[in-house]
DRENDO-1510 file (C-alpha; in Angstrom, 1 decimal, always signed):
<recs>
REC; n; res; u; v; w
REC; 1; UNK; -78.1; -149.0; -68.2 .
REC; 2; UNK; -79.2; -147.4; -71.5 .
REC; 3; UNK; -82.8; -147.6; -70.2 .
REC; 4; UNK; -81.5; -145.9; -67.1 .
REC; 5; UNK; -79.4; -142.8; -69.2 .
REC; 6; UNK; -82.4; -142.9; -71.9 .
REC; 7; UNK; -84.3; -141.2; -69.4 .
REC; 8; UNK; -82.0; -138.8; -68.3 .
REC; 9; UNK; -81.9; -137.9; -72.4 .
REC; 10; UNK; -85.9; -137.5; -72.3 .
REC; 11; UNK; -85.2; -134.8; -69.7 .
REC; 12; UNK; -82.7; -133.0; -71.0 .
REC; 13; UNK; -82.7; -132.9; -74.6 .
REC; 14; UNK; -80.0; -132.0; -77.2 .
REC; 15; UNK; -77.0; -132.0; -74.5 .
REC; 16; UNK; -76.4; -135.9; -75.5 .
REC; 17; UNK; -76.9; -138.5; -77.8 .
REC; 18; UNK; -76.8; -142.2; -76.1 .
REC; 19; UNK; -76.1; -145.2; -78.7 .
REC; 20; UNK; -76.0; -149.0; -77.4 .
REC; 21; UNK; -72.8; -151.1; -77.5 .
REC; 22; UNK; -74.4; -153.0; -81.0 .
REC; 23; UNK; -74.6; -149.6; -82.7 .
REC; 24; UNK; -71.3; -149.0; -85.0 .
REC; 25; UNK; -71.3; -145.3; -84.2 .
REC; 26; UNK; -68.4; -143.8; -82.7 .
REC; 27; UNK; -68.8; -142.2; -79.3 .
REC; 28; UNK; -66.9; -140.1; -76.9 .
REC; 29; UNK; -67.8; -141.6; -73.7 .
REC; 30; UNK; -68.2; -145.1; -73.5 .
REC; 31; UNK; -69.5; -146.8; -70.0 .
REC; 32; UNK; -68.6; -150.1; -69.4 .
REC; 33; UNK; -70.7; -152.5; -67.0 .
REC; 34; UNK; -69.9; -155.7; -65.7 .
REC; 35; UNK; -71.2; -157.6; -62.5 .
REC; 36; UNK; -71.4; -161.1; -60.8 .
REC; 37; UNK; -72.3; -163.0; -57.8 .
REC; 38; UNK; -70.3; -164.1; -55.2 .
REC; 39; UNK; -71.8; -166.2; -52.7 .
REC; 40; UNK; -74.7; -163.9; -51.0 .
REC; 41; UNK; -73.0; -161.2; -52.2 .
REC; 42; UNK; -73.6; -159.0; -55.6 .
REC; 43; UNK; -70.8; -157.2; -57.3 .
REC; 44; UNK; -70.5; -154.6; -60.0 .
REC; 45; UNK; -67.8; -152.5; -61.7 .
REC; 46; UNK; -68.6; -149.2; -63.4 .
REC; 47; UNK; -66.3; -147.8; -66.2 .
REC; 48; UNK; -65.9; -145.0; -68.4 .
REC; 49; UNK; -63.5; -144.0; -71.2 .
REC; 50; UNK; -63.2; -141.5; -73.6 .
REC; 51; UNK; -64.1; -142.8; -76.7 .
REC; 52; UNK; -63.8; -146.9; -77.5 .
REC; 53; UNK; -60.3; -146.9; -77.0 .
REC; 54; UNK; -59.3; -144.0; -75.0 .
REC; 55; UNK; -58.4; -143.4; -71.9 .
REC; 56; UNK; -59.9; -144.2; -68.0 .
REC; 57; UNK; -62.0; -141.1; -67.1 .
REC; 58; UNK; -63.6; -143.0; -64.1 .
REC; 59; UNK; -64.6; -146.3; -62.5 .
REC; 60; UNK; -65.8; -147.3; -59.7 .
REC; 61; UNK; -66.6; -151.1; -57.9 .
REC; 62; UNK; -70.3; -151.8; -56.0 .
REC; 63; UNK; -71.0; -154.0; -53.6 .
REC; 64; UNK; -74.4; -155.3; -52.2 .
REC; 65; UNK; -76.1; -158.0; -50.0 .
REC; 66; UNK; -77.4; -160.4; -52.4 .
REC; 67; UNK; -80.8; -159.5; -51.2 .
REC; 68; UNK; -80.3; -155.9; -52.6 .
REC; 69; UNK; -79.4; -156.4; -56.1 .
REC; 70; UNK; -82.4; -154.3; -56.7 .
REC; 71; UNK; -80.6; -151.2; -54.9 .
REC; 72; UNK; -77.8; -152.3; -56.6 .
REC; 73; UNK; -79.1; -151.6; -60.1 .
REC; 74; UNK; -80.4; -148.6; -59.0 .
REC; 75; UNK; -77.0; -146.9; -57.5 .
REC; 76; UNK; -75.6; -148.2; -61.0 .
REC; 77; UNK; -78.3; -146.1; -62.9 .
REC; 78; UNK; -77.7; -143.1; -61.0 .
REC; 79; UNK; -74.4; -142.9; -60.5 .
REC; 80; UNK; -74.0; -143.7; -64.0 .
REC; 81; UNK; -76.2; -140.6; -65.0 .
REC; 82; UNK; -74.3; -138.0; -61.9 .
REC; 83; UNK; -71.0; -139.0; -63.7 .
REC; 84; UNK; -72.3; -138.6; -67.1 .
REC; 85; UNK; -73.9; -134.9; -66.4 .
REC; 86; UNK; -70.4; -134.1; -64.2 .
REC; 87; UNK; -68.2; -135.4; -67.8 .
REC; 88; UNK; -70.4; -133.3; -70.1 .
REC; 89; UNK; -70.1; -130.2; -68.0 .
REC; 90; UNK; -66.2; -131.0; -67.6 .
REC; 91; UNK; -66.0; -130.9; -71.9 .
REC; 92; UNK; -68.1; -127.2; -72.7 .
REC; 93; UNK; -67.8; -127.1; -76.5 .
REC; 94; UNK; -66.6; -130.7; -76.7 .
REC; 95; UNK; -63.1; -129.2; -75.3 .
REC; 96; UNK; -61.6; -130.5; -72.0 .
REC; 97; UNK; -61.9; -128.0; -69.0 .
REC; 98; UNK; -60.0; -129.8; -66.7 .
REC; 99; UNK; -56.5; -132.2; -66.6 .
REC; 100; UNK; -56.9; -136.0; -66.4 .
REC; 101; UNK; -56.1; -136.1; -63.2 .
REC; 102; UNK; -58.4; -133.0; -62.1 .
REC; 103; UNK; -61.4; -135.0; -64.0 .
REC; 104; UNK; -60.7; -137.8; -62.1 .
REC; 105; UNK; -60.7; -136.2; -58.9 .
REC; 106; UNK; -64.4; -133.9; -60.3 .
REC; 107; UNK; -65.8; -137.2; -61.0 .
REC; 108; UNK; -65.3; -139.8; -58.0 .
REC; 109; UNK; -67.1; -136.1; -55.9 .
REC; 110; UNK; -70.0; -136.5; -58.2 .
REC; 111; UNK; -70.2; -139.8; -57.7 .
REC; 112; UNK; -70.3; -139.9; -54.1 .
REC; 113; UNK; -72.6; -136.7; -54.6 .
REC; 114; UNK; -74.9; -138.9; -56.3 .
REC; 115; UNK; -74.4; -142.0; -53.8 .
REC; 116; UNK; -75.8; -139.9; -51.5 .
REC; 117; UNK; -72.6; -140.0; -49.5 .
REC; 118; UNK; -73.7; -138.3; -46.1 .
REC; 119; UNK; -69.7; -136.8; -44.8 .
REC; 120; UNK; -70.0; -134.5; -47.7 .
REC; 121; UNK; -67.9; -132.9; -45.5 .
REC; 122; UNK; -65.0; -135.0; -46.6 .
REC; 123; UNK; -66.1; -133.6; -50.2 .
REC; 124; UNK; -64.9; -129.8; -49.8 .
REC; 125; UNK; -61.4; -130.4; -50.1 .
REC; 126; UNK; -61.8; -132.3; -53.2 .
REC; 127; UNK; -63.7; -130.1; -54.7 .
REC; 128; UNK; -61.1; -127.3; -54.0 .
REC; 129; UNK; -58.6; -129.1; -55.5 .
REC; 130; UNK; -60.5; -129.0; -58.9 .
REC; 131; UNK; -60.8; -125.4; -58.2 .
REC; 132; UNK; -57.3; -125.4; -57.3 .
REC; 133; UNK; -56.4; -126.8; -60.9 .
REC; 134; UNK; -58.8; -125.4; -63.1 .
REC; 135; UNK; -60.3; -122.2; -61.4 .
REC; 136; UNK; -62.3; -121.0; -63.4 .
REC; 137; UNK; -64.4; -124.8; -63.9 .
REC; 138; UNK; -68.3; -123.5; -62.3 .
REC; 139; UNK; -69.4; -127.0; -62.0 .
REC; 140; UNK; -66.6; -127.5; -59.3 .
REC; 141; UNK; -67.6; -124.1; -57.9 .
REC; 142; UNK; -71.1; -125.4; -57.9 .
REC; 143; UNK; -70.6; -128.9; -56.2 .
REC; 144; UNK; -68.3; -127.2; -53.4 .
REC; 145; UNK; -71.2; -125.0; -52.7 .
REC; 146; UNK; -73.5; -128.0; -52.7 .
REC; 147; UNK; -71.3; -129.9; -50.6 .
REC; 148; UNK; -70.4; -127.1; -47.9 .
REC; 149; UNK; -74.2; -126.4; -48.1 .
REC; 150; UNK; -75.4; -129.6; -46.7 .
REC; 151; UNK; -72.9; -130.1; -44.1 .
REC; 152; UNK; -73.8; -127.1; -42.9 .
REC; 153; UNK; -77.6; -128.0; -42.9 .
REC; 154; UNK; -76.6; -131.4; -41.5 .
REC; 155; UNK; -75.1; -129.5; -38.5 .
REC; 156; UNK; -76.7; -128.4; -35.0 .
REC; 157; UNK; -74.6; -125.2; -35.1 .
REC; 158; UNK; -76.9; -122.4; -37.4 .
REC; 159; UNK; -75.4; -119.6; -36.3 .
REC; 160; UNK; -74.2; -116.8; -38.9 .
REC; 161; UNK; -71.1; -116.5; -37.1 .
REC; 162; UNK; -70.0; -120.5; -37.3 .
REC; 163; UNK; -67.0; -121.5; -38.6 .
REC; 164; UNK; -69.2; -123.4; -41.7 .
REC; 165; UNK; -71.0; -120.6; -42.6 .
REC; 166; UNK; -68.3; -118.2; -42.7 .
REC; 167; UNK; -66.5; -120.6; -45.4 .
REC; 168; UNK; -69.7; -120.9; -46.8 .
REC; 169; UNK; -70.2; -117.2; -47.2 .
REC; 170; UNK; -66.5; -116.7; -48.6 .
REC; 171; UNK; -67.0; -119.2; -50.9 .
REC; 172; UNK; -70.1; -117.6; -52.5 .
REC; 173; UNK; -69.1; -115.1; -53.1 .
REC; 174; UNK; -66.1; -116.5; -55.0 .
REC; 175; UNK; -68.8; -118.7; -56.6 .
REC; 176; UNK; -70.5; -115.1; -57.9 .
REC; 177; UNK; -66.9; -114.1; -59.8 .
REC; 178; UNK; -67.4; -116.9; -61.8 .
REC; 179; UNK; -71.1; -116.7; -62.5 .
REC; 180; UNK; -73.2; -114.2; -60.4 .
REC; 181; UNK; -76.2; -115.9; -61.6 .
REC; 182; UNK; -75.0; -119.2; -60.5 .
REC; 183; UNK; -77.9; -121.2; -58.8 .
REC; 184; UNK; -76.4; -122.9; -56.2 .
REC; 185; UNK; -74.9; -119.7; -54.7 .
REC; 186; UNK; -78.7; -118.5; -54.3 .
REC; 187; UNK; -79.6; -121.6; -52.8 .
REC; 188; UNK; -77.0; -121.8; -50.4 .
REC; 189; UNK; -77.6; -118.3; -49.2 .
REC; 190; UNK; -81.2; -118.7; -48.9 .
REC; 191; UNK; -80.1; -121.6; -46.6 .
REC; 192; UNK; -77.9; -119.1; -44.3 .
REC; 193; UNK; -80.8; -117.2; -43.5 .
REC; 194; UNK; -83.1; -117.5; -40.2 .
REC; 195; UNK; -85.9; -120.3; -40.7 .
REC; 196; UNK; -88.4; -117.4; -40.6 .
REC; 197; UNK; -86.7; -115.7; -43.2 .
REC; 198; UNK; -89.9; -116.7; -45.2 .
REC; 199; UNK; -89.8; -113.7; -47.8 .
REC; 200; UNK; -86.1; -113.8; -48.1 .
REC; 201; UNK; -85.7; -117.7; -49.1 .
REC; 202; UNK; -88.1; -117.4; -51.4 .
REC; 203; UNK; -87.1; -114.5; -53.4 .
REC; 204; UNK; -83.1; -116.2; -53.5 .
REC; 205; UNK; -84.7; -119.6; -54.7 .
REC; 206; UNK; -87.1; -117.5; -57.0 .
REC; 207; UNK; -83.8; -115.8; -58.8 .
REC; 208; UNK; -81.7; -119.3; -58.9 .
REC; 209; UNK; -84.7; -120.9; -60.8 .
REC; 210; UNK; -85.3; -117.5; -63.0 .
REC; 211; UNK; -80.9; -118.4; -63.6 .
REC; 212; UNK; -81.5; -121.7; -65.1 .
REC; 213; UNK; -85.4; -123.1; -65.0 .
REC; 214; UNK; -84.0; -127.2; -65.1 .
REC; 215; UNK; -82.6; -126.9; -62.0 .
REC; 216; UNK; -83.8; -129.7; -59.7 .
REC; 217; UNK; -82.3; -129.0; -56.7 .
REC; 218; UNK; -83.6; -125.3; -56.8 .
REC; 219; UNK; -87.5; -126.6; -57.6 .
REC; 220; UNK; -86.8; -128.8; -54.9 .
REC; 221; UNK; -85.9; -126.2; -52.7 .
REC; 222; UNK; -88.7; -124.1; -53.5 .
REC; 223; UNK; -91.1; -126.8; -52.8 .
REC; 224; UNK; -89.6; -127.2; -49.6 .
REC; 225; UNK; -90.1; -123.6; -48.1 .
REC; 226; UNK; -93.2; -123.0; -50.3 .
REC; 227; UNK; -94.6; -126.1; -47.7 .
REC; 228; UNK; -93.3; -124.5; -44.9 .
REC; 229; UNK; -95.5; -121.4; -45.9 .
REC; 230; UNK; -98.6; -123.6; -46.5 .
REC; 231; UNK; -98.6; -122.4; -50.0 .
REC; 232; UNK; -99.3; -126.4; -50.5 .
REC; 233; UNK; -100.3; -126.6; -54.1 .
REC; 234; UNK; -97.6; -124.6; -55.6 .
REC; 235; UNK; -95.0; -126.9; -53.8 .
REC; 236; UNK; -96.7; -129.9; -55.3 .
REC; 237; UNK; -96.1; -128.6; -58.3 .
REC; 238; UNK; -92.8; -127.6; -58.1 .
REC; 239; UNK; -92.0; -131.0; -56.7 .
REC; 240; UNK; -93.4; -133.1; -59.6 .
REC; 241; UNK; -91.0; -130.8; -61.9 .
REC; 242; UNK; -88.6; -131.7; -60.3 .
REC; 243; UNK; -88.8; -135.1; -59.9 .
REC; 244; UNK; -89.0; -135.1; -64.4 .
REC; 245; UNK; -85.9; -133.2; -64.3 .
REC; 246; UNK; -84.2; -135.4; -62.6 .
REC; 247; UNK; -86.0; -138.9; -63.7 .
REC; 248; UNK; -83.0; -141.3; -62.2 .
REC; 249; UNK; -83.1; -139.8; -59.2 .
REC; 250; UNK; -84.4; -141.6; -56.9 .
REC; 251; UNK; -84.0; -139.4; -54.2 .
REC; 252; UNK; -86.2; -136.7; -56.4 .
REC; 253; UNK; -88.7; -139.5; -56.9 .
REC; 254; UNK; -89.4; -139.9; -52.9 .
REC; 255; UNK; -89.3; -135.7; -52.5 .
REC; 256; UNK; -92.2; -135.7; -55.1 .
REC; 257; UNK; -93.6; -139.0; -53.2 .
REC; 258; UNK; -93.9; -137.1; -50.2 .
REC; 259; UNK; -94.8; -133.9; -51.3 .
REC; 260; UNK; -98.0; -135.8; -52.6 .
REC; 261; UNK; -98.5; -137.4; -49.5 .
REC; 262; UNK; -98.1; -134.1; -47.4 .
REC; 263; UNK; -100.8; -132.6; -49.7 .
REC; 264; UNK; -103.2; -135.0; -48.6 .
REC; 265; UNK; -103.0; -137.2; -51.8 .
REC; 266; UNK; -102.0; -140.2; -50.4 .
REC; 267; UNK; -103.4; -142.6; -53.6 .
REC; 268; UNK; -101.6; -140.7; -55.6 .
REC; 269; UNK; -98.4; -141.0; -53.6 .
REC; 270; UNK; -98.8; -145.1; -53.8 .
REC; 271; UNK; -99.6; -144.6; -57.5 .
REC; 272; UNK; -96.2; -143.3; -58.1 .
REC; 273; UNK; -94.6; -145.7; -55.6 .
REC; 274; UNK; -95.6; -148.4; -57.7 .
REC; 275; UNK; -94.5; -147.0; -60.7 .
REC; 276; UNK; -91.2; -146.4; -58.4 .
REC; 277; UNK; -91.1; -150.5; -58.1 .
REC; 278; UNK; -91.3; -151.1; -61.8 .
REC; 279; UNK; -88.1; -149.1; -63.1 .
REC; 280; UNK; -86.7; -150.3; -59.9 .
REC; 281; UNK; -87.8; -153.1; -58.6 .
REC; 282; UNK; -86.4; -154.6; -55.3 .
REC; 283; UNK; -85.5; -151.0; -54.4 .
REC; 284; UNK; -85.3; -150.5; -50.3 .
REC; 285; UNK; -85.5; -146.9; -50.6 .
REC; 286; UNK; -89.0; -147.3; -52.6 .
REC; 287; UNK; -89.9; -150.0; -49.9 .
REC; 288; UNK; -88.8; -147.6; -47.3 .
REC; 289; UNK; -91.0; -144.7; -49.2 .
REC; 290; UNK; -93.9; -147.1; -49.0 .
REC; 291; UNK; -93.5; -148.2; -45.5 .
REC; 292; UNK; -93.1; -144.2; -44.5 .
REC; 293; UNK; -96.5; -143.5; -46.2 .
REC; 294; UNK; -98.8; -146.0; -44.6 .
REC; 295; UNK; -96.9; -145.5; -41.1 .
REC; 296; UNK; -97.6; -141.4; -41.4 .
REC; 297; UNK; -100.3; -141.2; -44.0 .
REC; 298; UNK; -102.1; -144.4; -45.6 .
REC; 299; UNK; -103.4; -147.5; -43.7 .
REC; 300; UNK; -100.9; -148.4; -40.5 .
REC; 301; UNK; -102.0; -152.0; -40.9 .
REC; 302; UNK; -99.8; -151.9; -44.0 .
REC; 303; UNK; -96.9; -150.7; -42.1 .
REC; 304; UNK; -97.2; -153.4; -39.4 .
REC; 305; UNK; -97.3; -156.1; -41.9 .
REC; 306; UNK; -94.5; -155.0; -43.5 .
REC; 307; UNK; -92.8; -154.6; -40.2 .
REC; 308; UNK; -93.9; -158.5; -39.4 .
REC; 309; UNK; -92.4; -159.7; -42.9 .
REC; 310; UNK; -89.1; -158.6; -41.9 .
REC; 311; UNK; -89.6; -155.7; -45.1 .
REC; 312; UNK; -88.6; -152.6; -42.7 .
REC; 313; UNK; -88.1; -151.7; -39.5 .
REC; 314; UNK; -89.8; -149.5; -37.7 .
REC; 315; UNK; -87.5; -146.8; -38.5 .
REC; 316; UNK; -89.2; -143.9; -38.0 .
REC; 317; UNK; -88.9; -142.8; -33.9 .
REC; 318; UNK; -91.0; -144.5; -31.4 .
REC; 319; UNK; -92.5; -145.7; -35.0 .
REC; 320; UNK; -93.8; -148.9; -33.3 .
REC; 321; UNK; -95.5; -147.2; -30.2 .
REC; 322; UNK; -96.4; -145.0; -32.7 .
REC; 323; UNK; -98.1; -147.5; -35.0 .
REC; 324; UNK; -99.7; -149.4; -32.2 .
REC; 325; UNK; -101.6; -146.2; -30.9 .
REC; 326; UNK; -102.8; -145.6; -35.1 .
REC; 327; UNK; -104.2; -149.2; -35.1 .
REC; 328; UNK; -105.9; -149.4; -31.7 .
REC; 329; UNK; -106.8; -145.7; -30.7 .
REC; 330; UNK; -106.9; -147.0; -27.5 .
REC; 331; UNK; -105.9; -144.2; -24.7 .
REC; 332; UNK; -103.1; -145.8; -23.2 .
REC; 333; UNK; -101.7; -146.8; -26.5 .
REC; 334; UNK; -102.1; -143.0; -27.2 .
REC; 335; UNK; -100.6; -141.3; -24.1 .
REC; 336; UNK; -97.6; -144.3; -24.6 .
REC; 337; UNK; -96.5; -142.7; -27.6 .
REC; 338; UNK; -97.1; -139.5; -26.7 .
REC; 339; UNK; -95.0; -139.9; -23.4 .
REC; 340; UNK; -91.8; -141.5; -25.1 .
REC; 341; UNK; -92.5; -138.6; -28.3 .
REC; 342; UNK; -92.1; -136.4; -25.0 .
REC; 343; UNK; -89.1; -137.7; -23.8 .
REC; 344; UNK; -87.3; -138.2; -26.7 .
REC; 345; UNK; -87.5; -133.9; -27.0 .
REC; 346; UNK; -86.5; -133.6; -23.9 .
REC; 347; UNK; -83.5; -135.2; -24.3 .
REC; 348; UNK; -82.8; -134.5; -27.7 .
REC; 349; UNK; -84.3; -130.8; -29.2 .
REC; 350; UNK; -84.2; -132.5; -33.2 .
REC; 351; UNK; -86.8; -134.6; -32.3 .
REC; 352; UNK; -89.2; -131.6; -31.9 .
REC; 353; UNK; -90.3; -132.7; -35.3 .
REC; 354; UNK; -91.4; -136.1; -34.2 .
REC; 355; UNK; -93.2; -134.7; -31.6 .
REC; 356; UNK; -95.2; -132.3; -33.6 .
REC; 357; UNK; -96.6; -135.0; -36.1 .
REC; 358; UNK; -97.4; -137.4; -33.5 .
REC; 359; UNK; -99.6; -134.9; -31.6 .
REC; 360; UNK; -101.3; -133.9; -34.9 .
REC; 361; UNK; -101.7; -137.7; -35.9 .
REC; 362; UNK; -102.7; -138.7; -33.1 .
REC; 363; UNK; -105.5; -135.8; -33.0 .
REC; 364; UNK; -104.0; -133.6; -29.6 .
REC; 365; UNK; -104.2; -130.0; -31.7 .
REC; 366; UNK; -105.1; -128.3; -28.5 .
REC; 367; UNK; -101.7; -129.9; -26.9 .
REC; 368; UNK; -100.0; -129.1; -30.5 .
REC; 369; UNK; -101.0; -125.3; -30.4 .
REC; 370; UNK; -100.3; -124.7; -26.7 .
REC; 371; UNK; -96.8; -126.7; -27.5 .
REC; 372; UNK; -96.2; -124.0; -30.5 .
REC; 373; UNK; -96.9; -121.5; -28.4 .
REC; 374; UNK; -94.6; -122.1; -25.3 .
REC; 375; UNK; -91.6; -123.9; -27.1 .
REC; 376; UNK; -88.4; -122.2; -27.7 .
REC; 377; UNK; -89.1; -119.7; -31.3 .
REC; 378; UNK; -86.1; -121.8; -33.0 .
REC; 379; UNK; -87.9; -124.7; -32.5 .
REC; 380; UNK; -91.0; -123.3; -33.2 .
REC; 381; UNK; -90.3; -122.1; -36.6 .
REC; 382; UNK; -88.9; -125.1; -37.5 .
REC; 383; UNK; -91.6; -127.1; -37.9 .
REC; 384; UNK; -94.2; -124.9; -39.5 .
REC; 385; UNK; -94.0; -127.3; -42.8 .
REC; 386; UNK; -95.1; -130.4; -40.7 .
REC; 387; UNK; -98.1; -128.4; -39.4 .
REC; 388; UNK; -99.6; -128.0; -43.3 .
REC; 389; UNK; -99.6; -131.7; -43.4 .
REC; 390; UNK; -103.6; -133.2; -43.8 .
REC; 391; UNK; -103.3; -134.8; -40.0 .
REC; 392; UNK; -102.9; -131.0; -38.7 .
REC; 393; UNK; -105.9; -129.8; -40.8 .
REC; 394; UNK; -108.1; -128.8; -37.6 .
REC; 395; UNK; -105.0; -127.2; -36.0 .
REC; 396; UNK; -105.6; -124.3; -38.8 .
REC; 397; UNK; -109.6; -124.7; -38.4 .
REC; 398; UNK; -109.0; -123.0; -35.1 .
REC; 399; UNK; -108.4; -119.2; -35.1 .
REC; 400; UNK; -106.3; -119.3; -32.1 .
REC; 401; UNK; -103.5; -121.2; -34.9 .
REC; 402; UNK; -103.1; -117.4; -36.0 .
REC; 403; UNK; -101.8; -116.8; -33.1 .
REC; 404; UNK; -98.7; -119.1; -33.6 .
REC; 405; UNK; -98.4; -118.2; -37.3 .
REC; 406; UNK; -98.1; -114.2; -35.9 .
REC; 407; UNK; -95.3; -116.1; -33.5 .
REC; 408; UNK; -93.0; -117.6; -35.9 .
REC; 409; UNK; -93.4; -114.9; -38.7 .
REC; 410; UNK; -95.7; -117.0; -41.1 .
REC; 411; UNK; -98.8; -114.2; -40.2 .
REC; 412; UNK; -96.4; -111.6; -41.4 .
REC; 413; UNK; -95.3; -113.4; -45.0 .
REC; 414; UNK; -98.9; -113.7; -46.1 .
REC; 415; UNK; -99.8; -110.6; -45.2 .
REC; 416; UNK; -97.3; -108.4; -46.7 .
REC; 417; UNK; -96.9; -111.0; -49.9 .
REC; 418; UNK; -100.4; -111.6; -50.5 .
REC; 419; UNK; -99.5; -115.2; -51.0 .
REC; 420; UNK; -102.2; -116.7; -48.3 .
REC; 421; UNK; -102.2; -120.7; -47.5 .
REC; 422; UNK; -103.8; -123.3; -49.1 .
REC; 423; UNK; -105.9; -123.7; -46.2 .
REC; 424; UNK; -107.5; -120.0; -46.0 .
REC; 425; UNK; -109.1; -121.3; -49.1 .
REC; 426; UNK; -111.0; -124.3; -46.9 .
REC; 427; UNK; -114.7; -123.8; -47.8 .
REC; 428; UNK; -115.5; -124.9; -44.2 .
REC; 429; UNK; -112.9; -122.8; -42.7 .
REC; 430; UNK; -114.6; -121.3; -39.5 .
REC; 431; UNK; -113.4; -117.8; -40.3 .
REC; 432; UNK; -111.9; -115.1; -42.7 .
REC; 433; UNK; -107.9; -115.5; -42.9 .
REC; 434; UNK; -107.7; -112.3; -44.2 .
REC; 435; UNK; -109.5; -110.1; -41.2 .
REC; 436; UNK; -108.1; -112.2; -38.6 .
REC; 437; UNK; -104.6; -111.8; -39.8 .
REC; 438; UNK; -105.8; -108.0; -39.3 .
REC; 439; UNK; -106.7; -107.6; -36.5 .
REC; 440; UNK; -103.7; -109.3; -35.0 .
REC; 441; UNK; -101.3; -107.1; -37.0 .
REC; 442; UNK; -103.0; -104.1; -35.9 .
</recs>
């Protein structure tokens, strides 16, 4: 555990100072750990007080297949960290902003913030009864935002006009009276606007990071739309900071992973996996991280042996058709997975994604552009980030591509920015981003 907060300290200098039970210094938050094993089950309680003998803050009880007592470590570390940041924000100056019982309450949302807890939903009205309590408390403003944020990305209703983003809306501004600088407000208005709101995104993401420089969540962020622009190496970069902002994170780690891998450094990406495996080791999120690599990126042999030794499932869609046409390159294998990438669109429009990096793995760009092309413009634009992945290089080799970029605003964005993709900087690149773009904005 004090390995785990140590390197949460490393990040964030001067806002704590972590001792170890054997040290005789007083503290004013002390965690306690215990844990056992029950049959094929592992168990683990996480406590904290204020101060040696002072009172319950928080505690929570974890339970795990005995299998996964690597996982379980790791949702001790992090949690532990989430609660920590949440206690020192809750005590500005060393001074209690909130009640007992509204602590409690601010707490047990981080921690299921942190858990990764996916009805964050179920997390607003907690969150507005710290608010309710202690009104003027911006982390609680901050995780509401967070929390109303992603159930609205989480949703298939985008509209401006949905009940979600209306609350959403009201709520940020309420956010603003408290800080109008605060950087969740900008990132949850950025994620209001229309996917093709390229320009717009990144100027609100721009101003949360400009608001406070450590924020994860916004670097994250930016790295997201930044790849969705094909600006590639600035979102690689914006990913690895935050990944060392947030050092416990495990779900920061697999962004960064990722963001490697979608920049066409796969080594790299299984580099930092394995580094993944020793602070965590027995981790299925960084087993899943390394399945997802080989099955998209690296060597599909990998994947199918890990799918054989009962490591992972196939858990990416069709991922077994999928991973049969990789290894063989056989037509029918090809067209197999193709047809069932197909129908899963048809039948269900989130999928489009699926569709998209099959195609461009599975080298169809002529399908992919004349698929861009003809698909609804929602769906469209929602998957320009997966088309700056290495597997749809040739995609942007062809000057038709500009065509599509033109379609879903992308053409426009580097034009009027002067921020041009990664890619127009190809040295084999058939032809001059810059005059193409051009001629069809003429």
């Amino acid at each position: 555990m004090l390995a785990q907060l140590g390197q949460l300290q490393a990040a964030k200098p001067g806002g704590l100072d972590l001792v170890g039970a054997n040290v005789g210094k007083q503290a004013s938050l002390v965690f306690e750990v215990s844990g056992l094993m029950e049959g094929r089950r592992a168990r683990a309680n996480l406590v904290l007080f204020a101060g040696r003998k002072g009172a319950l803050l928080w505690s929570k009880a974890f339970e795990r297949p005995f299998e996964q007592v690597g996982d379980l470590r790791q949702e001790l570390g992090y949690t532990a960290a989430k609660v920590l940041e949440c206690t020192v924000e809750a005590y500005p100056d060393g001074r209690p902003a909130l009640t007992s019982d509204a602590l409690k309450l601010y707490l047990n949302g981080c921690a299921e913030l942190a858990h990764g807890s996916r009805d964050t939903a179920a997390l607003v009205p907690l969150f507005r009864r710290v608010i309710a309590a202690a009104p003027q408390f911006e982390g609680a403003w901050a995780k509401l935002l967070f929390a109303e944020d992603y159930t609205y990305m989480s949703g298939l209703d985008y509209s401006a006009d949905s009940p979600l983003a209306r609350d959403l809306k009201r709520d940020i501004a309420a956010a603003r009276k408290i800080n109008p600088k605060m950087a969740q407000a900008y990132l949850a208005e950025a994620d209001l606007l229309p996917f093709n709101a390229f320009g717009q995104k990144l100027a609100l993401v721009d101003r949360a990071i400009f608001s406070d420089p450590n924020d994860a969540p916004a670097l994250a962020s930016r790295a997201g739309t930044l790849f969705a622009v094909g600006r590639v190496s600035d979102a690689l970069d914006d990913a690895r900071r935050a990944a060392e902002l947030d050092p416990v994170s495990p779900r920061a780690r697999q962004q960064y992973i990722f963001a490697l891998a979608q920049a066409g450094r796969t080594r790299a990406a299984l580099d930092e996996i394995a580094k993944a495996e020793r602070i965590w080791p027995g981790s299925s999120v960084i087993t899943g991280a390394r399945f997802a690599i080989h099955l998209r990126f690296g060597d599909p042999r990998v994947a199918w042996q890990m799918i054989q030794a009962g490591q992972t499932e196939a858990d990416w869609i069709g991922g077994e058709n999928f991973l049969k046409a990789r290894l063989s390159r056989k037509t029918e294998d090809i067209e197999r997975a193709l047809k069932y990438a197909r129908a899963l669109y048809q039948g269900e429009k989130w999928t489009f994604q699926n569709l998209v990096q099959t195609l461009s793995i599975l080298d169809r760009e002529d399908e992919l552009l004349a698929l861009l092309m003809s698909v609804p413009i929602d769906d469209a634009t929602s998957v320009t980030d997966v088309t700056f992945r290495p597997a749809a290089r040739e995609l942007w080799h062809n000057p038709k591509s500009l065509a599509y970029a033109k379609r879903v605003g992308l053409l426009q964005y580097w034009h009027s920015s002067g921020e041009w993709p990664s890619f127009c900087g190809d040295a084999d690149l058939p032809y001059d981003c810059k005059k193409e773009a051009a001629k069809l904005l003429a």
